[in-house]
Backbone of each chain as ProteinMPNN parsed JSONL, in Angstrom:
{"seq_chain_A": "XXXXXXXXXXXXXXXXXXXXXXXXXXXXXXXXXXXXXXXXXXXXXXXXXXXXXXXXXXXXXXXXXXXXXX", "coords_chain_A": {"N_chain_A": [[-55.792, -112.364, -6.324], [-57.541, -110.792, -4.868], [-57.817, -108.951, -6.333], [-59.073, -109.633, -8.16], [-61.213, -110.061, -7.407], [-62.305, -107.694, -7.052], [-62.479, -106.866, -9.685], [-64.388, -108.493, -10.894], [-66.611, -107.702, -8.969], [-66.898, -104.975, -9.687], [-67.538, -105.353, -12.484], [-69.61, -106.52, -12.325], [-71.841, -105.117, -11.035], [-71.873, -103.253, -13.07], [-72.969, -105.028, -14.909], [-75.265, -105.582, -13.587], [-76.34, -102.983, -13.788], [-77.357, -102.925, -16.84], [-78.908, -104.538, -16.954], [-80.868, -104.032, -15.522], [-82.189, -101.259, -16.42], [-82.574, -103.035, -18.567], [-84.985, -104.441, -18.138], [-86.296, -102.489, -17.343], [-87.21, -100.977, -19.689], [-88.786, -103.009, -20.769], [-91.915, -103.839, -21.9], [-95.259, -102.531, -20.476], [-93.44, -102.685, -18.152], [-93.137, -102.278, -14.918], [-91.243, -100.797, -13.679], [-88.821, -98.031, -13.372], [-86.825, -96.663, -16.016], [-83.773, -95.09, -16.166], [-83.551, -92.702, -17.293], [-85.948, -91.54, -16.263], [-85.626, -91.84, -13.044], [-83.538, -90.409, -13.081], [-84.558, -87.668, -14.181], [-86.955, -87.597, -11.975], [-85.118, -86.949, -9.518], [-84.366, -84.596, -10.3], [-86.458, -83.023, -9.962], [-87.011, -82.052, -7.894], [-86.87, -79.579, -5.832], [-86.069, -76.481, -3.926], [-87.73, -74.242, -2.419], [-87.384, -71.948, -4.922], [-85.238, -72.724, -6.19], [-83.641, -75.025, -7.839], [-82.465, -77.364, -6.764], [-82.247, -80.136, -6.65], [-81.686, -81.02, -9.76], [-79.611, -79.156, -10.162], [-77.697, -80.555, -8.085], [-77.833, -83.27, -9.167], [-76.223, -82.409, -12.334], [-74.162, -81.288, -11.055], [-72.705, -83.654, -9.851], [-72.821, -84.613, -12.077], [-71.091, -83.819, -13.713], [-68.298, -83.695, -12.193], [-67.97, -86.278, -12.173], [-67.255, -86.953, -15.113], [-65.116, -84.646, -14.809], [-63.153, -86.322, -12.991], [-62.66, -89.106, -14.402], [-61.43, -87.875, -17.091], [-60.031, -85.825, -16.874], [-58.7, -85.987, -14.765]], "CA_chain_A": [[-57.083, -112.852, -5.813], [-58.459, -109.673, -4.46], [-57.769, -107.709, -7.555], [-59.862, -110.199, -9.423], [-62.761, -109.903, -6.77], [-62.65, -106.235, -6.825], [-62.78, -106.446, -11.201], [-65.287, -109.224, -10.94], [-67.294, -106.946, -8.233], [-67.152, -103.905, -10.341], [-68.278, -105.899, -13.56], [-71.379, -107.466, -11.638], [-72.609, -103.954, -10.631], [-72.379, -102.801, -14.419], [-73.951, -105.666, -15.57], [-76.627, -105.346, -12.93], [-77.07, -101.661, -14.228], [-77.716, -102.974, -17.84], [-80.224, -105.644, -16.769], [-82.411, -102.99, -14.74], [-82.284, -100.63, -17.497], [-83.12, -103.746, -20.375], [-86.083, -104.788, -17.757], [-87.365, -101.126, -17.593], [-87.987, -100.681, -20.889], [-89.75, -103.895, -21.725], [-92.943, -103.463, -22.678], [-95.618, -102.747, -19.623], [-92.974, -102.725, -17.218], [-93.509, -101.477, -13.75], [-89.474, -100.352, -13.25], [-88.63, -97.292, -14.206], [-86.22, -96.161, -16.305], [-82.623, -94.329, -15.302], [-83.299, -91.513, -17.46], [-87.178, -90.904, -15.343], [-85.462, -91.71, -11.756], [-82.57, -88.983, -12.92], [-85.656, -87.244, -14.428], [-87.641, -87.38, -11.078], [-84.527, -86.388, -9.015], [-84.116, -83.487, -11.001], [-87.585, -82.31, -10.536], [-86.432, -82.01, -6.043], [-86.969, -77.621, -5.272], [-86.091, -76.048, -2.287], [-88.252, -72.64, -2.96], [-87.546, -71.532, -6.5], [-83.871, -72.915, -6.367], [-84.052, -76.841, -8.25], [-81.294, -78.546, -5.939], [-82.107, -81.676, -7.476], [-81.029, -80.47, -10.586], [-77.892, -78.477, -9.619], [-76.912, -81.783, -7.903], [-76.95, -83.739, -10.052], [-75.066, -81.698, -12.995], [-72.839, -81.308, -10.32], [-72.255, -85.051, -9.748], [-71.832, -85.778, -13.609], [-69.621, -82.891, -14.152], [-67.374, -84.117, -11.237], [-67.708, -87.207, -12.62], [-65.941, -86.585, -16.13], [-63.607, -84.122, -14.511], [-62.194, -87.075, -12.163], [-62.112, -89.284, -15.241], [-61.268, -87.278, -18.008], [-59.054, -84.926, -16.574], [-57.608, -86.126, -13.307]], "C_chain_A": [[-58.014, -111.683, -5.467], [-58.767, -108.716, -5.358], [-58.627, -108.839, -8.301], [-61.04, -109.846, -8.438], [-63.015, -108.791, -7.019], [-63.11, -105.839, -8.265], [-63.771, -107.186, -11.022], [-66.706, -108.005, -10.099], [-68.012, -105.781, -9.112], [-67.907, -104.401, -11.561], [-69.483, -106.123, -13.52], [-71.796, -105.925, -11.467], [-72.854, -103.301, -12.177], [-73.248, -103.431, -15.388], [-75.554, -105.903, -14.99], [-77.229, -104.086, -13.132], [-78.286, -102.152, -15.211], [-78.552, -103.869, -17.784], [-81.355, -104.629, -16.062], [-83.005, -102.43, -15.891], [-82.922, -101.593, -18.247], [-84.864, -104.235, -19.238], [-86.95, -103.647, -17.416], [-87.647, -100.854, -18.557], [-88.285, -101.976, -22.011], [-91.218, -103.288, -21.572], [-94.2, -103.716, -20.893], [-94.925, -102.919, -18.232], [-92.9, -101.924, -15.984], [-91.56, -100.566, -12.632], [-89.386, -98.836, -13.716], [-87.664, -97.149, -14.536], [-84.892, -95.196, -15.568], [-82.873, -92.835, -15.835], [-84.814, -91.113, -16.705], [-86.511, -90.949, -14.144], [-84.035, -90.589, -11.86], [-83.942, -88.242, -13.032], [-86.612, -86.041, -12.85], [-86.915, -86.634, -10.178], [-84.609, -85.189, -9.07], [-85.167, -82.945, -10.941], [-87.397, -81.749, -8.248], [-86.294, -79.589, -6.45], [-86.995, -77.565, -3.945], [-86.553, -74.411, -2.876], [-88.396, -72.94, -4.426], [-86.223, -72.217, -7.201], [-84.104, -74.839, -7.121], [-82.364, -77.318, -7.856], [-81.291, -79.783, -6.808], [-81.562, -81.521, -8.785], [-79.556, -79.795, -10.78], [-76.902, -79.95, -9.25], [-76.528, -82.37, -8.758], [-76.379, -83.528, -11.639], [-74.271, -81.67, -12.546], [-72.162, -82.353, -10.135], [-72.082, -85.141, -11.475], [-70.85, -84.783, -13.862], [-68.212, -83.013, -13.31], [-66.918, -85.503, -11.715], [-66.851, -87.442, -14.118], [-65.249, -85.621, -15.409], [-62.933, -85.479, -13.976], [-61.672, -88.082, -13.389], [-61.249, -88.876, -16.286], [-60.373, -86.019, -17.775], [-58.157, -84.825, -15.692], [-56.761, -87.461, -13.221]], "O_chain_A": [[-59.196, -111.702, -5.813], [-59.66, -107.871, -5.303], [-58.7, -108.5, -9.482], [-61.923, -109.193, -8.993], [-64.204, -108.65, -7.306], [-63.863, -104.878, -8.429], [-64.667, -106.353, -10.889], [-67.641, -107.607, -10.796], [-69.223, -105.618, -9.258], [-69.0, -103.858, -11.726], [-70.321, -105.991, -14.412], [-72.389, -105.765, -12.534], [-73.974, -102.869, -12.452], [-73.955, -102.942, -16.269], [-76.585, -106.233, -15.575], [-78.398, -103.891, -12.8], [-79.493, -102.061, -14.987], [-79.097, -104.052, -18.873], [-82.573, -104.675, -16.231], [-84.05, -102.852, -16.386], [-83.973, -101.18, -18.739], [-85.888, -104.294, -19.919], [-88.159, -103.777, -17.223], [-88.715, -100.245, -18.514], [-88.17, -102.08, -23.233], [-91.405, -102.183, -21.063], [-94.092, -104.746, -20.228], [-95.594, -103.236, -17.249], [-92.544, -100.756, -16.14], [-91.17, -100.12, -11.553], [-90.135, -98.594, -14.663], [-86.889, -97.394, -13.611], [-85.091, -94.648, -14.484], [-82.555, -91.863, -15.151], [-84.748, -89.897, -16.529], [-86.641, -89.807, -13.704], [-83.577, -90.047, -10.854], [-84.553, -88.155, -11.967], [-86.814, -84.842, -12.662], [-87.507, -85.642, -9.751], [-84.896, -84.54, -8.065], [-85.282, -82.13, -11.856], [-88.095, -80.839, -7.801], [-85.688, -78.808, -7.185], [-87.595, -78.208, -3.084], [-85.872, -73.648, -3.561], [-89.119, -73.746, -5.011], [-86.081, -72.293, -8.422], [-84.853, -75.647, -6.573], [-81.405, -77.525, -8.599], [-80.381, -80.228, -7.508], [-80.563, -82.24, -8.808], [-78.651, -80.097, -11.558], [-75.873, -80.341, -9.8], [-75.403, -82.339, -9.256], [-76.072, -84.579, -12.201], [-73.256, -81.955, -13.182], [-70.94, -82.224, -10.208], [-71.155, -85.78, -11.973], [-69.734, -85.121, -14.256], [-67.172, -82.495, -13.718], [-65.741, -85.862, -11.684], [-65.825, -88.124, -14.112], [-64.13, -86.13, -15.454], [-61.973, -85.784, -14.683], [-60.456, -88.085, -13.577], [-60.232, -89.556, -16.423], [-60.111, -85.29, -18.732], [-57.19, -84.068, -15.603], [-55.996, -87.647, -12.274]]}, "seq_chain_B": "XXXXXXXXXXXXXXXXXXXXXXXXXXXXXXXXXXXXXXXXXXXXXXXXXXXXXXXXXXXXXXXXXXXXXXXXXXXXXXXXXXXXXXXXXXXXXXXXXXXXXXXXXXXXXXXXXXXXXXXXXXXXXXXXXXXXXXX", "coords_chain_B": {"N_chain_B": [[-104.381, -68.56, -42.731], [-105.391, -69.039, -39.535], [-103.839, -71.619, -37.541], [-105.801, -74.225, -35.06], [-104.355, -74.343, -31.818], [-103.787, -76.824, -31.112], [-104.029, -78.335, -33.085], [-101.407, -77.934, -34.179], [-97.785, -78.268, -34.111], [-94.826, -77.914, -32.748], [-91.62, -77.623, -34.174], [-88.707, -79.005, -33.475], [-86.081, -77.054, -33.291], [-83.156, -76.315, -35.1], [-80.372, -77.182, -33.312], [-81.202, -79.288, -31.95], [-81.728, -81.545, -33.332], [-81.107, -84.791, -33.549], [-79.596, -85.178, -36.085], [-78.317, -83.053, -35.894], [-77.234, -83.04, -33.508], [-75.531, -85.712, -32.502], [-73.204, -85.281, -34.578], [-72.289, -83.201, -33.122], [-71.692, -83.606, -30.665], [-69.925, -85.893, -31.57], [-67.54, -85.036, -32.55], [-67.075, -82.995, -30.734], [-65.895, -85.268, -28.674], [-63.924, -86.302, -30.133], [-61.984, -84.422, -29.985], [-62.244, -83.661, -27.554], [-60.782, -86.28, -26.275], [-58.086, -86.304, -27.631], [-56.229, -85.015, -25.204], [-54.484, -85.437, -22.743], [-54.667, -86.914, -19.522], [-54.274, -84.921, -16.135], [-53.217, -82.817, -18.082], [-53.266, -79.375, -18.797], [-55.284, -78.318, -20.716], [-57.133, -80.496, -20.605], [-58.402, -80.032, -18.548], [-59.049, -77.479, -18.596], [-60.924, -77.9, -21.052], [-62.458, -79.937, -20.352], [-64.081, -78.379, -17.909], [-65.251, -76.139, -19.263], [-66.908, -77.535, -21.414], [-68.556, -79.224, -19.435], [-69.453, -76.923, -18.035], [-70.788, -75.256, -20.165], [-72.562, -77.062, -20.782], [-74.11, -77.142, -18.265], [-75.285, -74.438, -18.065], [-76.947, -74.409, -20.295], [-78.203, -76.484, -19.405], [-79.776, -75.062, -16.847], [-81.131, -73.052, -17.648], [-83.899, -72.16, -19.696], [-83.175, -72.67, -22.38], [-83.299, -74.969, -23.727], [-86.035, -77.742, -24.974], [-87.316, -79.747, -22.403], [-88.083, -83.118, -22.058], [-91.126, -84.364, -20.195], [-91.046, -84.64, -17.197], [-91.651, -87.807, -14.587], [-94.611, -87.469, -12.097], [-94.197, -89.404, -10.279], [-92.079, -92.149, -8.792], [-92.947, -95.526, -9.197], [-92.831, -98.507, -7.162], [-91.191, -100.241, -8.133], [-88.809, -98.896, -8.645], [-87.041, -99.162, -6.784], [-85.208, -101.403, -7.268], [-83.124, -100.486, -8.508], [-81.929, -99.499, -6.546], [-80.069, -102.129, -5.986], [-77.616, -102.449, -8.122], [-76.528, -99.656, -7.535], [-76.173, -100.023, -5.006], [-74.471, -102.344, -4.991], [-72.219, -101.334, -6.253], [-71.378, -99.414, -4.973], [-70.839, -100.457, -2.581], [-68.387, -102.414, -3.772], [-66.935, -100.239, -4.058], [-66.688, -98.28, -2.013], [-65.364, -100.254, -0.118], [-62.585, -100.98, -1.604], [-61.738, -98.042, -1.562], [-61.087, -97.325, 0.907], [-59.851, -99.903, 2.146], [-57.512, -98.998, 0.478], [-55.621, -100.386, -0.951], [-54.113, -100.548, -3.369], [-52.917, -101.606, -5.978], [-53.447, -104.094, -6.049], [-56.312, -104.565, -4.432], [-58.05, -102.56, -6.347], [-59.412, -99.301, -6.867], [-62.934, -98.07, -8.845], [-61.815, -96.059, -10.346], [-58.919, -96.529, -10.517], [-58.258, -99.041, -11.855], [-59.751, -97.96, -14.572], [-58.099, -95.673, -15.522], [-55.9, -97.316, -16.974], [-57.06, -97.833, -18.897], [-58.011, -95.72, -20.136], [-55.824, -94.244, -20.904], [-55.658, -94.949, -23.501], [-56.142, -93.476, -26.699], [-58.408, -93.66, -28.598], [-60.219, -95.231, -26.767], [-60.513, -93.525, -24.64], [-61.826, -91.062, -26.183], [-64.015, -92.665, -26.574], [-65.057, -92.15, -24.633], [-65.138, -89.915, -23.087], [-67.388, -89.196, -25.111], [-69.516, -91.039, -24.596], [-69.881, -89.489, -21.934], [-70.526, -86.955, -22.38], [-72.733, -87.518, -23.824], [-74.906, -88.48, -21.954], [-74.773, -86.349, -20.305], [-75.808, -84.524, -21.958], [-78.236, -86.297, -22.354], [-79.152, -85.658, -19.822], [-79.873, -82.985, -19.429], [-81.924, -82.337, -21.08], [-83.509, -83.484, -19.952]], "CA_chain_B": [[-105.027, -68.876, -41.784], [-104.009, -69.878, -38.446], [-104.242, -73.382, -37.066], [-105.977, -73.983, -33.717], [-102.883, -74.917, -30.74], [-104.217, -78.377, -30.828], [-103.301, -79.07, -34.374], [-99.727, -77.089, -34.622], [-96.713, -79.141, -33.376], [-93.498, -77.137, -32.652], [-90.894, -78.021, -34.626], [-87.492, -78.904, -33.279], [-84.756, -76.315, -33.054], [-81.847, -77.134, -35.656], [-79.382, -77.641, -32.839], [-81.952, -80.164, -31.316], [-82.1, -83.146, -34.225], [-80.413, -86.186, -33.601], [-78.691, -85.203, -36.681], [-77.135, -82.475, -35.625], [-76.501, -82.781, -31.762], [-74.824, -86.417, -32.687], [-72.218, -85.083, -34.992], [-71.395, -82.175, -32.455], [-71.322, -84.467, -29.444], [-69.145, -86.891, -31.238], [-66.244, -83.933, -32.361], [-66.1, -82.974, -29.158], [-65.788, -86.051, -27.993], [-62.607, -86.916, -30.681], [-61.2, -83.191, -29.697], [-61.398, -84.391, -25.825], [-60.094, -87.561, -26.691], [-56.488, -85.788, -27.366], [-55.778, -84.322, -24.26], [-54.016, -86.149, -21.492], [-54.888, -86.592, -17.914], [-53.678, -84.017, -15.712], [-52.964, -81.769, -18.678], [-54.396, -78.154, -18.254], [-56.346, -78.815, -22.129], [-58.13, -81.444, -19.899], [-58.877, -79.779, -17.316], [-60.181, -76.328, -18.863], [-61.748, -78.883, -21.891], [-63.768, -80.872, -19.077], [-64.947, -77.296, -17.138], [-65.566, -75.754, -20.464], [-68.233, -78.422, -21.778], [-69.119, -79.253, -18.091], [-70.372, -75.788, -17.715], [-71.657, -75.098, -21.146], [-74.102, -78.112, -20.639], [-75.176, -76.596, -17.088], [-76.116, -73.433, -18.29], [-77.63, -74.814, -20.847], [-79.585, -77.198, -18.103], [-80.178, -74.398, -15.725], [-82.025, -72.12, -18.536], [-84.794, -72.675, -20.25], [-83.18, -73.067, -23.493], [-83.616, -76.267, -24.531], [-86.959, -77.684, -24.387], [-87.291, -80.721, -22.031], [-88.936, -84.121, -21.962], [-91.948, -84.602, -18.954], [-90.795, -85.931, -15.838], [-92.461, -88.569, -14.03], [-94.935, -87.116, -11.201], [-94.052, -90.358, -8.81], [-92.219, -93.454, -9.249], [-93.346, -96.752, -8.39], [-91.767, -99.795, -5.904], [-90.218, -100.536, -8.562], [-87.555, -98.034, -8.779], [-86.224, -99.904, -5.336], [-84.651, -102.357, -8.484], [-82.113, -99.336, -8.943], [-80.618, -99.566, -5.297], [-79.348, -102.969, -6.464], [-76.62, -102.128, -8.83], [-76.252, -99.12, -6.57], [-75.417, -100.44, -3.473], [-72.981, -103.418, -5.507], [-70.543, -100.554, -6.815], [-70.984, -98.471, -3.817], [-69.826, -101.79, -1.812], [-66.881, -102.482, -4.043], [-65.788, -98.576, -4.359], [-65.912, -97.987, -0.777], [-64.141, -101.12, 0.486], [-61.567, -100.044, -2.226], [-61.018, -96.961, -1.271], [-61.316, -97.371, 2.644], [-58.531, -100.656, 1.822], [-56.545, -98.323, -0.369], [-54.339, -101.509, -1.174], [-53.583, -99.901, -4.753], [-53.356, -102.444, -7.304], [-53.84, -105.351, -5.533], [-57.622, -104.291, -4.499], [-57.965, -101.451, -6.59], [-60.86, -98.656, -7.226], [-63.371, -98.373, -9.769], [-60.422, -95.339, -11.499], [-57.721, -97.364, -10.743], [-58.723, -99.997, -13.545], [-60.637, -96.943, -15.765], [-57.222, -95.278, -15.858], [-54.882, -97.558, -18.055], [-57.853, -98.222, -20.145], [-58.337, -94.516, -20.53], [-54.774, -93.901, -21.601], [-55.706, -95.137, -25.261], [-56.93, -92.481, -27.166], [-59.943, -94.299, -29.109], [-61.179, -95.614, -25.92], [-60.26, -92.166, -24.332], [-62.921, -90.619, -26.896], [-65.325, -93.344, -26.25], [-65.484, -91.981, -23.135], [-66.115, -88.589, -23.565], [-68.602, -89.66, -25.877], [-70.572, -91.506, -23.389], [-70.322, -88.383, -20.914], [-71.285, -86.011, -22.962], [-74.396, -87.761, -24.503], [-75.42, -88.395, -20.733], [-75.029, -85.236, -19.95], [-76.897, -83.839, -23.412], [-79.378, -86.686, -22.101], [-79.311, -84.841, -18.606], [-80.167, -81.576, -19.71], [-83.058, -82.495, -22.184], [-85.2, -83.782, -18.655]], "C_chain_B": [[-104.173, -69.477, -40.714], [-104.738, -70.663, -37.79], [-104.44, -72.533, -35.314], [-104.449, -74.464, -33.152], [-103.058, -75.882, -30.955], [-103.666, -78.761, -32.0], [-101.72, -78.407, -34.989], [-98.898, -77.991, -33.719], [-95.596, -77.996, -33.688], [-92.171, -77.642, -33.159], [-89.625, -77.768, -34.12], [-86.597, -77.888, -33.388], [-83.612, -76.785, -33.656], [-81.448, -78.265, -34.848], [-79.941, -78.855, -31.947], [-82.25, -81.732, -31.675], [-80.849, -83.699, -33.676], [-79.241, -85.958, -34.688], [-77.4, -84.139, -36.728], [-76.511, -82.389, -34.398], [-75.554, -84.355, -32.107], [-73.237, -86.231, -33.438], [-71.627, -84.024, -34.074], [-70.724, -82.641, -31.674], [-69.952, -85.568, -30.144], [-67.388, -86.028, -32.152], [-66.189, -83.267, -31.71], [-65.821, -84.096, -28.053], [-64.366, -86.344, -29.021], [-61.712, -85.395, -30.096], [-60.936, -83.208, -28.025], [-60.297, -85.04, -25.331], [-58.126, -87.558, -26.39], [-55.969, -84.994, -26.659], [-55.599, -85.48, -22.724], [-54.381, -85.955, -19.939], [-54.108, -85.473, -17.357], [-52.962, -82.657, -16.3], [-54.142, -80.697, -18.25], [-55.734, -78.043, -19.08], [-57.202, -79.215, -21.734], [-58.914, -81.04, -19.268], [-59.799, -78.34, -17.575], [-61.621, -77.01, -20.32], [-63.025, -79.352, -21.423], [-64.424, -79.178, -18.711], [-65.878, -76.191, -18.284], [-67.002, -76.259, -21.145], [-68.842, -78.275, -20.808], [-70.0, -78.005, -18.052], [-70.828, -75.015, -18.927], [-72.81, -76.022, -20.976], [-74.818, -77.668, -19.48], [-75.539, -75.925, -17.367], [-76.863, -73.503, -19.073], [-79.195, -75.43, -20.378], [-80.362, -76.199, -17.532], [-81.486, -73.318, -16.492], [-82.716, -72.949, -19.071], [-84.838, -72.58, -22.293], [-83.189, -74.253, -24.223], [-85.313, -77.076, -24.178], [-86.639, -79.341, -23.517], [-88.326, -81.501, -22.226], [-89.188, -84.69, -20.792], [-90.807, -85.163, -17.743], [-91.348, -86.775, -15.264], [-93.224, -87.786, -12.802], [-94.691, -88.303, -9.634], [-93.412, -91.394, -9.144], [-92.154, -94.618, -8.636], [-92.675, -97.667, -7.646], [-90.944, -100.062, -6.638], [-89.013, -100.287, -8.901], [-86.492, -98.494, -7.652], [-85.301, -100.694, -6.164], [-83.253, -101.379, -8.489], [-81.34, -99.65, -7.85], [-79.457, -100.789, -5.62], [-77.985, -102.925, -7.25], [-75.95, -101.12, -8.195], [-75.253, -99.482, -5.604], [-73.994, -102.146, -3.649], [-71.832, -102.107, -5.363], [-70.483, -99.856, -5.556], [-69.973, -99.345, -2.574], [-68.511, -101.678, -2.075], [-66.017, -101.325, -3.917], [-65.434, -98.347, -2.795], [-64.818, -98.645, 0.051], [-62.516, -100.636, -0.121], [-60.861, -99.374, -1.882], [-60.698, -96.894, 0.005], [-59.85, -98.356, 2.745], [-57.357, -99.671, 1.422], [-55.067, -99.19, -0.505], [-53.791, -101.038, -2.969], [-53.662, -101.214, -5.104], [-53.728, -103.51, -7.105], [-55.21, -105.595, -5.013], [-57.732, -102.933, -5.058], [-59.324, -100.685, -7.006], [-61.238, -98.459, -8.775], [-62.064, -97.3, -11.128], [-59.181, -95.499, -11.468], [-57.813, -98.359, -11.812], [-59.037, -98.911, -14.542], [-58.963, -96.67, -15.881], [-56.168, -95.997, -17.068], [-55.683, -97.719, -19.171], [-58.046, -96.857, -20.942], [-56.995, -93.865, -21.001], [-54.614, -94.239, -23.359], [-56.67, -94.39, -25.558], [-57.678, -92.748, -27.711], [-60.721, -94.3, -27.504], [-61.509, -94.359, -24.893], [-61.953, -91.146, -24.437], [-63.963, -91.047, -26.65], [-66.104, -92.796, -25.189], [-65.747, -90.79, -23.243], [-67.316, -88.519, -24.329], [-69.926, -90.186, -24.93], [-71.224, -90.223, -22.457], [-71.245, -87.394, -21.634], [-72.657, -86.51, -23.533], [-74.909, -88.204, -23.024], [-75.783, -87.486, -20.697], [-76.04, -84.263, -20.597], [-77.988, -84.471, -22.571], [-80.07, -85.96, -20.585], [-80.142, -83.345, -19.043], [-81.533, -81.309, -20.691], [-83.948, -82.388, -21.082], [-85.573, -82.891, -17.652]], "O_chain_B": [[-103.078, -70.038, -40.692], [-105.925, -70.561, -37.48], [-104.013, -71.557, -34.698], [-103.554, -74.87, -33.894], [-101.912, -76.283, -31.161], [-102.752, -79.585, -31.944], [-101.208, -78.526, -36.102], [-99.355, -78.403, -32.653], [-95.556, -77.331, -34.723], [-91.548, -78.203, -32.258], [-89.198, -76.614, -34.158], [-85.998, -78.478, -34.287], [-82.935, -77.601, -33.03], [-81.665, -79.467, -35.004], [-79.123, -79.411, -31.215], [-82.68, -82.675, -31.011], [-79.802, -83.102, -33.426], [-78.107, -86.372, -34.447], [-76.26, -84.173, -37.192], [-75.452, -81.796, -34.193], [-74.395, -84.018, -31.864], [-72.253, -86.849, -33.032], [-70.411, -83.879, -34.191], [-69.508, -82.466, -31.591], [-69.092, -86.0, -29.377], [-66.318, -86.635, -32.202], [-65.177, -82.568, -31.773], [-65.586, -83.889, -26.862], [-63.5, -86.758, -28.251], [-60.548, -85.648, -29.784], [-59.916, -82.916, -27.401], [-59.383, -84.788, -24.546], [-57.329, -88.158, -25.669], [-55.217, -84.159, -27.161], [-56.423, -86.045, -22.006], [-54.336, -84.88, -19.341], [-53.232, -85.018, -18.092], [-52.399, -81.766, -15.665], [-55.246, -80.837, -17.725], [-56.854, -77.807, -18.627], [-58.283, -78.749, -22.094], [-60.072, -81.454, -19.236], [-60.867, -78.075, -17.024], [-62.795, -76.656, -20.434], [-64.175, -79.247, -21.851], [-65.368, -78.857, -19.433], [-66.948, -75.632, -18.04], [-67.974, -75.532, -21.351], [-69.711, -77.404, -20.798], [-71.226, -78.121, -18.038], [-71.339, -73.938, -18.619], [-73.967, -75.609, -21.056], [-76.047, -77.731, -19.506], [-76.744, -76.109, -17.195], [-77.789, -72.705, -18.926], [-80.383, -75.215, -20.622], [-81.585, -76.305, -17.623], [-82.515, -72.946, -15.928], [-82.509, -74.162, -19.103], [-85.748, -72.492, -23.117], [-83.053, -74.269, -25.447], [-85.729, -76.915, -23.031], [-85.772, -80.068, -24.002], [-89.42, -81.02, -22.521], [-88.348, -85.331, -20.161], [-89.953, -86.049, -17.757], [-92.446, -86.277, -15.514], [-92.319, -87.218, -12.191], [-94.923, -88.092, -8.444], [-94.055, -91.974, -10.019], [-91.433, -94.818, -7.657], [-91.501, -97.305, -7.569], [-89.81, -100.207, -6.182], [-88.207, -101.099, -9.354], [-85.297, -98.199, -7.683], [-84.216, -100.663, -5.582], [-82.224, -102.054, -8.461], [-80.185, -100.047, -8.009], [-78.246, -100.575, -5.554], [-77.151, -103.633, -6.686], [-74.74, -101.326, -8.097], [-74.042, -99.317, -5.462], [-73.167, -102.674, -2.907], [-70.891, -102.002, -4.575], [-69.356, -99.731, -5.076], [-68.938, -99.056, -1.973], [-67.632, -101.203, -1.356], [-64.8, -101.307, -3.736], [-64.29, -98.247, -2.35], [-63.857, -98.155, 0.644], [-61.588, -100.147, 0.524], [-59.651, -99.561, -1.754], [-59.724, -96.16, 0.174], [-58.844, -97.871, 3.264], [-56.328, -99.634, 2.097], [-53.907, -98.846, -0.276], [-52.819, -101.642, -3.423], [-54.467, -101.956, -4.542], [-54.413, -104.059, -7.967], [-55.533, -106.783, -5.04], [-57.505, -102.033, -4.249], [-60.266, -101.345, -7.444], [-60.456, -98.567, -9.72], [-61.655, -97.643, -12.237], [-58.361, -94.874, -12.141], [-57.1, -98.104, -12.782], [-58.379, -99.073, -15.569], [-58.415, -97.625, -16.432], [-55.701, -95.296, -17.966], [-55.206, -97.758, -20.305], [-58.211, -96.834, -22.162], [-57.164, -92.783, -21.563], [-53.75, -93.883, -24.16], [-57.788, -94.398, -25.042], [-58.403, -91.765, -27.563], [-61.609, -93.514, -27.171], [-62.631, -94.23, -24.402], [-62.758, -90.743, -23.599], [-64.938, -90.318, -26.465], [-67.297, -92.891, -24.903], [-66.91, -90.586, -23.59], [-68.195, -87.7, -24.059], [-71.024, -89.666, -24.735], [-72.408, -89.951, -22.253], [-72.437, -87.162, -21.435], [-73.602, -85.727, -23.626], [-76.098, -88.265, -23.338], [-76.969, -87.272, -20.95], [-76.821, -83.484, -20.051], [-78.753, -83.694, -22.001], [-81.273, -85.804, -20.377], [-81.238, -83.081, -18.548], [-82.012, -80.202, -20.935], [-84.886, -81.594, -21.013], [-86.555, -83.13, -16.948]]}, "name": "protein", "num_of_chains": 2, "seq": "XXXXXXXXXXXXXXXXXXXXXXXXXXXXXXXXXXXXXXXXXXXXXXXXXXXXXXXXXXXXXXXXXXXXXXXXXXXXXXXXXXXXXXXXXXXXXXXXXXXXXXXXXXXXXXXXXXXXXXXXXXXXXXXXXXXXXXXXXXXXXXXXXXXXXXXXXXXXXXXXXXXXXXXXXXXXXXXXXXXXXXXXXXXXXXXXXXXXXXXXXXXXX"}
């Protein structure tokens, strides 16, 4: 029972990705996009240093290591 | 003769077409593919790419595509899917009932023990990550 809520749970959040995403790039749409709100992240400076950037490379590269190697 | 700036377009960089960053991305994604969890292959494989694509990011060798200067209310749409998985992962992990409520790489794991789907998955990362490094 709980192991189905927890797959059901996880499913609903991926399928709520792929509905944001398909309603950001209809036509005139006021959403943006995942690759502009990484985009925008990624544009975050402290001085000359782009934190926002560093981060998140750092989060996807953590993210395949934990998959893909751990 | 030489063209004004206005009418010259900069032409792509080989390693930049679709046709050739797709075939690279997807043999290193079958050469991932065959390396087992917790093997060392894996683990210098992953840090290897991983940090070829950052330095890649971090320099100004590749050219990128604009960023947005602001984005609108509507980006609030994003927390949604967000704050689902963040729900289920933390209860998850905070539970730590193992298989009986289990986390989002407790399920990924047996699926990721077949080497097609294995690949798939490197595949995915890495064209993220390519897509990361373009913006």
């Amino acid at each position: 029972m709980m192991r189905t809520l927890a797959i059901g749970g996880f499913l609903a959040s991926l399928v709520l990705f792929a509905a944001v995403e398909w309603a950001a790039r209809r036509e005139g749409s006021r959403i943006p996009t995942l690759s502009d709100v990484c985009a925008y992240v990624m544009r975050y400076e402290v001085g000359s240093v782009p934190v926002g950037r560093i981060g998140l490379f750092g989060f996807w590269w953590w993210l395949g290591w934990h998959f893909l190697a751990r | 003769m030489e063209q004004p700036h206005e009418l010259t377009v900069e032409a792509p960089r080989v390693w930049d077409r679709p046709a050739v960053a797709v075939p690279v991305l997807v043999c290193l994604s079958l050469v991932g593919g065959r390396f087992a969890s917790f093997s060392t292959e894996a683990n210098l494989y992953t840090l290897g790419t991983g940090g070829a694509l950052i330095w890649l990011g971090l320099s100004n060798r590749v050219p990128r595509r604009p960023a947005p200067y602001r984005l609108g209310a509507g980006a609030a749409w994003w927390a949604l899917p967000v704050v689902v998985f963040g729900v289920f992962e933390g209860a998850t992990f905070v539970l730590a009932a193992g298989d009986d409520f289990p986390t989002f790489s407790r399920l990924a794991d047996p699926l990721l023990e077949d080497r097609l789907i294995r690949s798939a998955a490197w595949l995915a990362w890495l064209s993220a990550f390519w897509g990361l490094v373009r913006r």
